[in-house]
C-alpha positions as CSV (number, residue, x, y, z in Angstrom):
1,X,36.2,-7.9,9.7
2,X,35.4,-7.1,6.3
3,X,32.9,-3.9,5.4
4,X,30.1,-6.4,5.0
5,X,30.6,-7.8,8.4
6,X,31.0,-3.9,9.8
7,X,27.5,-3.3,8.3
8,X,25.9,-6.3,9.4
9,X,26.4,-5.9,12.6
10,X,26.3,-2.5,12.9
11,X,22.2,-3.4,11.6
12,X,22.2,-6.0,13.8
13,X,22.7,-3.4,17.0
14,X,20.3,-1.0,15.2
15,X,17.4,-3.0,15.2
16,X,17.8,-4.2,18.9
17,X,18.6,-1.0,20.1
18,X,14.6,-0.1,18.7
19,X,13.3,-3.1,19.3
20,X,13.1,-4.3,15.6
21,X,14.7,-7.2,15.6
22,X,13.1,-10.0,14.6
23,X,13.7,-14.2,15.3
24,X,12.3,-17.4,13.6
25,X,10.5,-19.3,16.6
26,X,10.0,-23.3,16.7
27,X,6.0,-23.3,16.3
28,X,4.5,-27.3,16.4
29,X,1.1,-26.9,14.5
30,X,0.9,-23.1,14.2
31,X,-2.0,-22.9,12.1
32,X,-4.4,-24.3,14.6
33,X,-6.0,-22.9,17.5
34,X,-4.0,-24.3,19.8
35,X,-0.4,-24.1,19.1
36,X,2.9,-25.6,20.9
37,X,6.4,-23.8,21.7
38,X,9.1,-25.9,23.8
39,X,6.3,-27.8,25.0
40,X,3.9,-25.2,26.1
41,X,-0.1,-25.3,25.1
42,X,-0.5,-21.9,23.8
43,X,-4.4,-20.5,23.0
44,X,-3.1,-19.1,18.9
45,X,-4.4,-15.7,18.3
46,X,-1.6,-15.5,15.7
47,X,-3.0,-17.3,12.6
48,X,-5.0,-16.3,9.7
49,X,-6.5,-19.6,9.6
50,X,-10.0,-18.2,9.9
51,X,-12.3,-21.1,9.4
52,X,-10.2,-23.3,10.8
53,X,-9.7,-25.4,7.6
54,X,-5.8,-25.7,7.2
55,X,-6.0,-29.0,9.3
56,X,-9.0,-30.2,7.9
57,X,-9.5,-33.9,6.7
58,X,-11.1,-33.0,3.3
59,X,-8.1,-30.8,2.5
60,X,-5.0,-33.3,3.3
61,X,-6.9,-36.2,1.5
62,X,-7.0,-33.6,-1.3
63,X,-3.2,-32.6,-1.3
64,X,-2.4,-36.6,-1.0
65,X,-4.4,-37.4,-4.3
66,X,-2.6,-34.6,-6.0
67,X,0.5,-35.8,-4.7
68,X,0.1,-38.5,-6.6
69,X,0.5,-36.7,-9.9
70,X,4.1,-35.3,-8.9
71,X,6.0,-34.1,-5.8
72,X,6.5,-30.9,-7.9
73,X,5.4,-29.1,-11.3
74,X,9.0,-28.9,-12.6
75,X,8.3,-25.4,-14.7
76,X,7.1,-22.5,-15.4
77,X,3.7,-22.8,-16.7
78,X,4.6,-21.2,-20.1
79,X,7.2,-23.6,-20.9
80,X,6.7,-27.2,-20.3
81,X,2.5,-26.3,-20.4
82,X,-0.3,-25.4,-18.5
83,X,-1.5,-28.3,-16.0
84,X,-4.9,-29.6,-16.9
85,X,-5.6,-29.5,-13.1
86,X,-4.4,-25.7,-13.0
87,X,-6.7,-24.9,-16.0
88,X,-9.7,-26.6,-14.4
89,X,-9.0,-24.7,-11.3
90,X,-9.0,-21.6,-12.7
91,X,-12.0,-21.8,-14.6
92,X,-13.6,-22.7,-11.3
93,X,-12.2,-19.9,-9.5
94,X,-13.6,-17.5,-11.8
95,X,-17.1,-19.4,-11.3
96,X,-16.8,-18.7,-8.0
97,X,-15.8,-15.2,-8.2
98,X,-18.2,-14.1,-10.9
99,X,-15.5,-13.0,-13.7
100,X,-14.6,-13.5,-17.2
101,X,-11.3,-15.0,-16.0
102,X,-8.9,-16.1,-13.2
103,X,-5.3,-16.5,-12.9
104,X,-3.2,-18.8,-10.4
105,X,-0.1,-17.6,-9.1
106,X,1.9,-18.9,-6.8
107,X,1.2,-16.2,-3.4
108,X,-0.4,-13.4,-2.8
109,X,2.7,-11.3,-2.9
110,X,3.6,-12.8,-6.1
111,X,0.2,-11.8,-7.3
112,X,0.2,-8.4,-6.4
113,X,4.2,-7.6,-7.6
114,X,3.1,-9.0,-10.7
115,X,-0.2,-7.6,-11.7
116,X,0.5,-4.1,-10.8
117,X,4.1,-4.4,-12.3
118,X,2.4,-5.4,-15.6
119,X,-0.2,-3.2,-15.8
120,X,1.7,0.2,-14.9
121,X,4.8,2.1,-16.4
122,X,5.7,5.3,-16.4
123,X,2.6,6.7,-18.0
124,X,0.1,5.3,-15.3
125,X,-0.7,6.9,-11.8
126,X,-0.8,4.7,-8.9
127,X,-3.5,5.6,-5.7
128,X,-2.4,3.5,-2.4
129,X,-4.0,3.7,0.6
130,X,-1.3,4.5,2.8
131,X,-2.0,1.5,5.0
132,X,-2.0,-0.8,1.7
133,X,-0.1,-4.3,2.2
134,X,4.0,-4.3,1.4
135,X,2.9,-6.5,-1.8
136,X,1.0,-3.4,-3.5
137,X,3.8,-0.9,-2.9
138,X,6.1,-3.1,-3.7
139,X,4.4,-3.8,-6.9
140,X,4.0,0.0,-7.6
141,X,7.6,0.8,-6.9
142,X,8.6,-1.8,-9.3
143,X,6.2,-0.8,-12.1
144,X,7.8,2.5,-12.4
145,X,4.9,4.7,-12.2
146,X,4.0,7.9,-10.6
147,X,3.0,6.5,-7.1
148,X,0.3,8.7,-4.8
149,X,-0.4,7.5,-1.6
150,X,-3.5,9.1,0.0
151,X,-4.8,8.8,3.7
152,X,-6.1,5.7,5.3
153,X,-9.4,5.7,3.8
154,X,-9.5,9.8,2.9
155,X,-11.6,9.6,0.3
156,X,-11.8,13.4,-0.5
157,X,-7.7,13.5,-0.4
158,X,-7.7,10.5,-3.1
159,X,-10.0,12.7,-5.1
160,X,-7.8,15.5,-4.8
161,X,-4.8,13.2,-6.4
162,X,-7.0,12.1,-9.1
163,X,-8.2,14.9,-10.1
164,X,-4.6,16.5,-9.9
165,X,-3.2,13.9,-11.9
166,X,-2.4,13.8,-15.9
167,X,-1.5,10.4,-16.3
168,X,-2.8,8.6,-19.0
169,X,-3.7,5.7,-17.2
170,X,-4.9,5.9,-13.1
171,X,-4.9,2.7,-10.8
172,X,-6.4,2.8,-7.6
173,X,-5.4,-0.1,-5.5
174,X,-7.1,-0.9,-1.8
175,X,-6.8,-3.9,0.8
176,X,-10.7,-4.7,1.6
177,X,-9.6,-5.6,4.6
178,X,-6.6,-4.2,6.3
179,X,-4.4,-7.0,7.9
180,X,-3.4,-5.3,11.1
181,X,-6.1,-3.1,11.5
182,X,-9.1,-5.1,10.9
183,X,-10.8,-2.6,9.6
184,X,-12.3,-2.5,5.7
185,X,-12.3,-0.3,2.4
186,X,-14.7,2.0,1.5
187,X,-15.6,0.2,-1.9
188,X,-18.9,2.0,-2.7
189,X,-16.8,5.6,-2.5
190,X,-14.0,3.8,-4.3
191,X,-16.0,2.4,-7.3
192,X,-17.7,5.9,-7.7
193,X,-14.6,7.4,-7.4
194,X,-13.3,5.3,-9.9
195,X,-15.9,5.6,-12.3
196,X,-15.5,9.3,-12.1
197,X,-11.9,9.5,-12.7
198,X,-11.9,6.3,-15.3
199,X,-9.4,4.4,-13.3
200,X,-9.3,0.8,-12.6
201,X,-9.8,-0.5,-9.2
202,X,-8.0,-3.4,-8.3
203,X,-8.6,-4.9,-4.5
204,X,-6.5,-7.0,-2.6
205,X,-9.0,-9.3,-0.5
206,X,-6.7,-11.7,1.4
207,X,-8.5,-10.8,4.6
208,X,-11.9,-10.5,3.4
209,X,-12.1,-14.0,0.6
210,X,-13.8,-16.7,2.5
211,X,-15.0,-14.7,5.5
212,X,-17.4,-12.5,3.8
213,X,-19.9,-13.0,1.1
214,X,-22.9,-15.7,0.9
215,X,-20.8,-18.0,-0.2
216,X,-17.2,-16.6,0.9
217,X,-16.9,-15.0,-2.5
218,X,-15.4,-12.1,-0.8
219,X,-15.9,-8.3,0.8
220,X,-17.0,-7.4,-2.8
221,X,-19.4,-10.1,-2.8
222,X,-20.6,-8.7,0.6
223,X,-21.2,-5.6,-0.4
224,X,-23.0,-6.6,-4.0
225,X,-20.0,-4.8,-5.4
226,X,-18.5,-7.6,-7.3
227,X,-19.0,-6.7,-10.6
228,X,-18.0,-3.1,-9.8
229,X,-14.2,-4.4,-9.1
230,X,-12.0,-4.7,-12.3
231,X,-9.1,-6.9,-11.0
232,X,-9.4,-8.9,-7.5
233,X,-6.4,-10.3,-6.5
234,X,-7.0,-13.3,-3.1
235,X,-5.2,-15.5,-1.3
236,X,-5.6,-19.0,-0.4
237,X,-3.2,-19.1,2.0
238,X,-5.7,-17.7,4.9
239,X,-9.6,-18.9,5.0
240,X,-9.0,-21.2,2.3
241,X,-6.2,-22.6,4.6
242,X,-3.8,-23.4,1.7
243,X,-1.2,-21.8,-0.1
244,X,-1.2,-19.8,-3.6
245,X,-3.3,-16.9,-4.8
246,X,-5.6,-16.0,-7.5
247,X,-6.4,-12.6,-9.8
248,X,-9.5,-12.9,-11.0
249,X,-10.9,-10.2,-13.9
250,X,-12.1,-9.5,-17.5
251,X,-10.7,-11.8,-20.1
252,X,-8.8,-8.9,-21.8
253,X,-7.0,-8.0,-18.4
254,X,-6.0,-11.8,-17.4
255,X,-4.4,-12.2,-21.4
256,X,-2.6,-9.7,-20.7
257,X,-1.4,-11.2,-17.6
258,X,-0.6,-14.4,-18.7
259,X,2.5,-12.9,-21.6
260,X,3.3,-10.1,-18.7
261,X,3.3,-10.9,-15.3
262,X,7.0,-11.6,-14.3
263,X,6.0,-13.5,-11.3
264,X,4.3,-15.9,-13.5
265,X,6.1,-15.9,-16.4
266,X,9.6,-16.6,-14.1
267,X,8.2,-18.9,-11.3
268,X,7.7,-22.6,-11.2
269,X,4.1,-23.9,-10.9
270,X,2.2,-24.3,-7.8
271,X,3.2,-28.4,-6.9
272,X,-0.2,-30.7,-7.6
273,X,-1.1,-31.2,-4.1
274,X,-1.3,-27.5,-3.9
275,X,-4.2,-27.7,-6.4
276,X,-5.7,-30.4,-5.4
277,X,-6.1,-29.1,-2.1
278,X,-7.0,-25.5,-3.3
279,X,-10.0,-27.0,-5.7
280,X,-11.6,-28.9,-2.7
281,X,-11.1,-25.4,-0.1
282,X,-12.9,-23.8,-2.7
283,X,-15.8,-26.4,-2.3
284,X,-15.6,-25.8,1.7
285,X,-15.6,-22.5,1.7
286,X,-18.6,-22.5,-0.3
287,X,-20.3,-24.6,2.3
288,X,-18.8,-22.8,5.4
289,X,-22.2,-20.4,5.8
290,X,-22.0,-21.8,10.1
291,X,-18.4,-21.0,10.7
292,X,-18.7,-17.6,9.2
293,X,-21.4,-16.8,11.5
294,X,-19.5,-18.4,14.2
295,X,-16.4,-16.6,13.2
296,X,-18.3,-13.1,13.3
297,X,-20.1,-13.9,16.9
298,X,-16.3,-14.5,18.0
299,X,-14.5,-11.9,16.9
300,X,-17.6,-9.4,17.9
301,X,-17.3,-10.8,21.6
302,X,-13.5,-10.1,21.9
303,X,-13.3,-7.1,20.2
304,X,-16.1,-6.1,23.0
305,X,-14.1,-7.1,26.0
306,X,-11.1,-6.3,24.7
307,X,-12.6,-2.8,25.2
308,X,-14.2,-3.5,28.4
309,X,-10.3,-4.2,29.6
310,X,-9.0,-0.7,28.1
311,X,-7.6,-1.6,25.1
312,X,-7.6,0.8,22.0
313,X,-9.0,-1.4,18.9
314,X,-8.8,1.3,16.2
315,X,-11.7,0.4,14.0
316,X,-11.3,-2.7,13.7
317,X,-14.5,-4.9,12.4
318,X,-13.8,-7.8,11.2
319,X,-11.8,-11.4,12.9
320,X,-8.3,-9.2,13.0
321,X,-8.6,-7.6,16.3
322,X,-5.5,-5.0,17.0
323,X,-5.0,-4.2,21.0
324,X,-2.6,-0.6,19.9
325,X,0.1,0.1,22.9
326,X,2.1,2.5,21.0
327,X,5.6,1.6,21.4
328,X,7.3,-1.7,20.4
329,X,8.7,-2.2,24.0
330,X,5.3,-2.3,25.1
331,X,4.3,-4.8,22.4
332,X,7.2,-7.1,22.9
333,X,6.6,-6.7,26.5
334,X,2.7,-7.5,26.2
335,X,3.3,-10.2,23.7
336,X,5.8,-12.1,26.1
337,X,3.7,-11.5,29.6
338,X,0.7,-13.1,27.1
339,X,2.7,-16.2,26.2
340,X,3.9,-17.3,29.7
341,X,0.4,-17.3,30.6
342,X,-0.2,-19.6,27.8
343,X,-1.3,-17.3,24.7
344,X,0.5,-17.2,21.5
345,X,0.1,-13.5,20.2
346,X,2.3,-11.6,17.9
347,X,4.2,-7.9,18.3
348,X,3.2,-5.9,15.4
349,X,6.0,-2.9,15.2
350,X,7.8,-0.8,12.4
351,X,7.9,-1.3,9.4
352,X,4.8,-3.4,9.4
353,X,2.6,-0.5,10.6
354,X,4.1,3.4,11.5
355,X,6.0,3.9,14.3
356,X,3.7,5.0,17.3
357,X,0.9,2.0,16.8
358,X,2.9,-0.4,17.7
359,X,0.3,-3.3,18.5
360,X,-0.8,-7.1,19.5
361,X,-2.6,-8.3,16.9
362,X,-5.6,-10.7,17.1
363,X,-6.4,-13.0,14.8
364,X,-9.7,-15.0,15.7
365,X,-11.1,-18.5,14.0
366,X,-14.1,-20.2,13.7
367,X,-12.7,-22.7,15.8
368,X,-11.3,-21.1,18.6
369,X,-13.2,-22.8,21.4
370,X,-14.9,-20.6,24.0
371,X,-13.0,-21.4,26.6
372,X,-9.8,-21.0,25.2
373,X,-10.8,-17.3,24.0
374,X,-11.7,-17.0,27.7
375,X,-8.6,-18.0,28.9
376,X,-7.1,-15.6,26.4
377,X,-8.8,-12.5,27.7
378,X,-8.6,-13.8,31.2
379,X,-4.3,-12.9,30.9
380,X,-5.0,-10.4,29.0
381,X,-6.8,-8.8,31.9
382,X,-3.7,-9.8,33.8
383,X,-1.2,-7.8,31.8
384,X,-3.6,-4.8,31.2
């Protein structure tokens, strides 16, 4: 064995002596609400296919007329040219969001690597909320900059760092809404805050675009905080039920972008179908005022007697419902009993979230039917 085959294994025995290791599992139609492993019907409380719209007619006659154009987009956008369907999109994307400007990349990770990466160097300060998604401190990390990291949602600790700091530039960076806890940013603090200290704030709202606002603008939108935000960066790979992202801000801040955001500059365009599909979300989401509603009644009912069984869910208040368990024996454990009795839930464990709140993780959708989610909380009381 060479040292490379030492140290792989050597990993290998690491993580399954902690219970970290992790395996690709055959999944037939996992973004649905009911899902299929060997053959098993399994109620999915693993997607973030909120509304329910990855499988929805609209969407896959979308993708099909954009297929038409070209299986793939064969470059980067800055060197054969920017797609006319790309273009339109964007310009409807920042419509929708209420900026000067929008910019399609080609994931949400991509999106947040890039933007911070090109907006911060060694001069700038980066703020993360310590619960902030991999992406973000990724991105930090990468950009080179002095990188704080405050308390989940400590507002007078972030102060602290800001006011501490002597950067010439400051970045505060928050999820709106945190994707294993379920819980959501203070953005009125963080906008003050912001204001005070004249950073930016830029807001990652994966978990929040689609579910909240009147029209599914986002949490920002929710909150009438939208034009408070200076960079939003969203997926479309969740309630949109896509693929690809979006960072929507001022004019000056998207140029900017577009000749220094590595993850743009060096990655092949999103294919046509994606686009397609992505334009016509956009007009479903817009329109999806009754599965929002629906989504919220849902997610407020399990949440409720996921309680009523026992289960610790943190603050969570939005569709991600976390049960915490604490170790991730307990939540490989919990997550297996739950699928032989026919529910597909994941094990959340280190690194995803610190060791000690180890976690199933709930993800509800507009069109879970009732008795599925009862059927769901039926074994969970028979595991509790």
């Amino acid at each position: 064995m060479t040292s490379w085959d030492n140290w792989l294994e050597g990993e290998r025995a690491r993580r399954e002596a902690e219970a970290l290791e992790r395996r690709l599992k055959a999944t037939e139609l996992p973004a649905e609400p009911i899902a299929f492993r060997n053959g098993k019907r399994l109620v999915n409380l693993s997607s973030n296919n909120y509304l329910g719209l990855a499988g929805h007619p609209k969407l896959i006659e979308a993708a099909a007329r954009g297929a038409a154009a070209g299986a793939g987009a064969g470059s980067s956008r800055l060197v054969a040219g920017n797609d006319l369907a790309t273009a339109a999109l964007e310009e409807k994307i920042a419509a929708f969001k209420g900026a000067e400007a929008a910019l399609v990349v080609g994931s949400g990770y991509l999106a947040n690597v890039g933007a911070i990466a090109a907006l911060c160097s060694r001069d700038t300060a980066i703020f993360l909320d310590r619960l902030d998604h991999a992406s973000i401190v990724d991105g930090a990390r990468l950009s080179g900059a002095e990188l704080n990291r405050y308390r989940h949602r400590d507002l007078d600790q972030l102060e602290g760092l800001l006011a501490k700091s002597g950067a010439a530039r400051k970045l505060i960076v928050t999820d709106t809404v945190f994707s294993m806890d379920g819980d959501t940013a203070p953005l009125s603090e963080l906008v003050e805050l912001k204001d005070r200290h004249g950073a930016l704030l830029l807001a990652d709202d994966a978990h929040g675009g689609g579910v909240f606002g009147p029209r599914g603008e986002g949490y920002a939108h929710e909150l009438g905080l939208a034009d408070r935000i200076d960079l939003t960066v969203g997926t479309f790979s969740k309630a949109f039920g896509v693929y690809g992202a979006y960072i929507s801000a001022g004019r000056a801040l998207i140029d900017h972008l577009v000749s220094t955001c590595r993850t743009l500059i060096y990655s092949t365009a999103l294919p046509p179908a994606v686009i397609a599909a992505i334009d016509t979300s956009l007009d479903l989401v817009a329109e999806a005022g009754d599965r929002r509603r629906d989504l919220r009644a849902k997610s407020e009912h399990f949440r409720a007697r996921l309680a009523e069984l026992g289960f610790d869910t943190g603050d969570s208040t939005t569709q991600i419902v976390p049960a915490l368990v604490g170790s991730s024996e307990r939540a490989l454990e919990l997550a297996q009993a739950l699928e032989e009795r026919g529910v597909l839930a994941i094990a959340i464990r280190p690194p995803t979230v610190p060791a000690g709140s180890e976690r199933i993780r709930f993800s509800l959708m507009a069109t879970h039917e009732d008795a599925d989610l009862e059927l769901a909380l039926e074994a969970l009381a028979g595991v509790a």
